[in-house]
C-alpha positions in Angstrom: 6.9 0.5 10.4 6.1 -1.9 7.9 3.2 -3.5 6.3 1.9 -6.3 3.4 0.8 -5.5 -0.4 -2.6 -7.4 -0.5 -3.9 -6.3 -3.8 -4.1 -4.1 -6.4 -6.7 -1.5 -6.0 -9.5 -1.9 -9.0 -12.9 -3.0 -9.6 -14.5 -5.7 -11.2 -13.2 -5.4 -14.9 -10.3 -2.4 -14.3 -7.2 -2.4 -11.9 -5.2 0.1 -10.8 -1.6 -0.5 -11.9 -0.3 2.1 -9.3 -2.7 1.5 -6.9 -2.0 -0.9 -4.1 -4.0 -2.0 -0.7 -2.3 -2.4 2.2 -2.4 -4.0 6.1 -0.4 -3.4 8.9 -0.1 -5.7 12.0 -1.8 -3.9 14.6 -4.0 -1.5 13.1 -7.2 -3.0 13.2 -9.8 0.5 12.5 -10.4 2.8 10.2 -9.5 5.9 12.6 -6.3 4.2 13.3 -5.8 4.2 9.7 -6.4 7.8 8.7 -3.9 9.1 11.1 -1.0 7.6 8.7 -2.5 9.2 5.7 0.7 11.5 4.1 3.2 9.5 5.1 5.8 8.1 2.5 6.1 4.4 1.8 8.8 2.4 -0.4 8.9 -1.0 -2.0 12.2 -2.4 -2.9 13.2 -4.7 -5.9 14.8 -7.8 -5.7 17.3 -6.0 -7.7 17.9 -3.3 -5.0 16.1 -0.6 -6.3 13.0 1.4 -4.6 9.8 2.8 -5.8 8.7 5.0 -3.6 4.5 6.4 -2.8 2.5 7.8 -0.5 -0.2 6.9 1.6 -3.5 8.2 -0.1 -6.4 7.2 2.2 -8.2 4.7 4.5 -9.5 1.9 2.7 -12.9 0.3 3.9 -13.2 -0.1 7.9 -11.1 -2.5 8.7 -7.7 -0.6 9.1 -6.3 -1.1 5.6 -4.7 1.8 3.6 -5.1 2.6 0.1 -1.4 3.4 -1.2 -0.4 5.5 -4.9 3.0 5.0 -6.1 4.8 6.8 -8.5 4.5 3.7 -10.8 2.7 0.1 -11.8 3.7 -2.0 -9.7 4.5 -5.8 -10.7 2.3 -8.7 -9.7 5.2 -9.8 -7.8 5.2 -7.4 -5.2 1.6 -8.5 -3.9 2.7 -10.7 -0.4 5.8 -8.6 -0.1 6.9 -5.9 2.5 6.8 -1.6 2.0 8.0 0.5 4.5 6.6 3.6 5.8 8.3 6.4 7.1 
């Protein structure tokens, strides 16, 4: 399965370097959502390496899910593909 980094997770003044929102094609609730919570995800570099997280929660009602990763993540990656396994 795989889905698109939106954005970084954050409000108005602080972000969330670890923190990333994501949305996968065909999940359109928030129940559909919260049965992927636990599952592990991974982001890979253009340089071949991964950075691997997990799926922490729902995030608002639309079907998009709030990922952590074991660390910041670069501006680049937001548009980009994670796999979840």
């Amino acid at each position: 399965m795989e889905g698109v980094i939106v954005n970084f997770r954050g409000s108005r003044r602080v972000k969330k370097g670890n923190h990333m929102i994501v949305e996968i094609k065909g999940i359109q609730s928030r129940d559909e959502a919260s049965k992927l919570v636990g599952r592990a995800v991974a982001w890979k570099t253009s340089s071949g390496k991964t950075i691997s997280g997990k799926i922490a929660s729902a995030h608002g009602n639309s079907g998009a899910l709030r990922i952590v990763f074991e660390k910041g993540m670069p501006g680049q990656s937001i548009g980009t593909r994670i796999s979840i396994g």
